[in-house]
N, C-alpha and C positions, 0 to 999 in steps of 0.2 A: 056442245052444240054440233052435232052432224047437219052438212050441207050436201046439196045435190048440185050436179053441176054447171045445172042452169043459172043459179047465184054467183056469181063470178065474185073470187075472193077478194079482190081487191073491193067491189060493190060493196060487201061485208064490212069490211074494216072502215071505207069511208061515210056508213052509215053507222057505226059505232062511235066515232068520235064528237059527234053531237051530245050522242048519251052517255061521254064521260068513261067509254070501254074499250079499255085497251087489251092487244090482244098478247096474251102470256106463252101458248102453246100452240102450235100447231103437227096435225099429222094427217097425209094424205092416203086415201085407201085403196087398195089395188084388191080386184080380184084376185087377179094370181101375181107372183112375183115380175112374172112377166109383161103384163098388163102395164097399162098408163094409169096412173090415179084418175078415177070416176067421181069420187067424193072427195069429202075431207071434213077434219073434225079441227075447231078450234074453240078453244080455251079462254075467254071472257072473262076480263075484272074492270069493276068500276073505282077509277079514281085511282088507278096503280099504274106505276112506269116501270120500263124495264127493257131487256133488252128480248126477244122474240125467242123462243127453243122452238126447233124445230126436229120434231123425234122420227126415229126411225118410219117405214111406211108400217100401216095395218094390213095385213096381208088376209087374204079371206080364204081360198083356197090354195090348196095344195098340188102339184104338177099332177098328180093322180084325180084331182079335183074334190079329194077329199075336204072337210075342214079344217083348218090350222087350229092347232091346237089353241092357240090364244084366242079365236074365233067360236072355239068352243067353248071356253069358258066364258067368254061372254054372254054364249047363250046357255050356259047351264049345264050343259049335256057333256056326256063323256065322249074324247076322241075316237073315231072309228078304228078300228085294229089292222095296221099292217096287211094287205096279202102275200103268202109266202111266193115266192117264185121259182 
């Protein structure tokens, strides 16, 4: 589940726990490394306890403003190639 920022995480969670869904993962996503988290993706199960992971950030771009590589395989596409300098 990807959220926008306007959904406040905590809103999230306390409307999950009516419907029995607790939250297992969480990971916040930054445009660039430098960047504040704008979104964030968490991880949903019903009827599971546990205690919270909370993984590295999803980083979108690169200081070049390339794609991150893991940003491209998400989207399918091959990373852009280095420019020599």
């Amino acid at each position: 589940m990807l959220h926008l920022p306007r959904i406040k995480l905590a809103e999230l969670f306390a409307e999950a726990v009516p419907l029995k869904l607790a939250p297992l993962r969480l990971r916040l996503v930054h445009d660039t490394a430098q960047s504040g988290g704008g979104m964030f993706m968490v991880e949903l199960a019903k009827g599971r306890r546990g205690d919270l992971i909370v993984d590295p950030p999803f980083i979108v771009r690169d200081a070049e403003g390339r794609y991150t590589a893991e940003m491209c395989k998400v989207m399918g596409i091959e990373p852009a190639e280095e420019k020599e300098g």
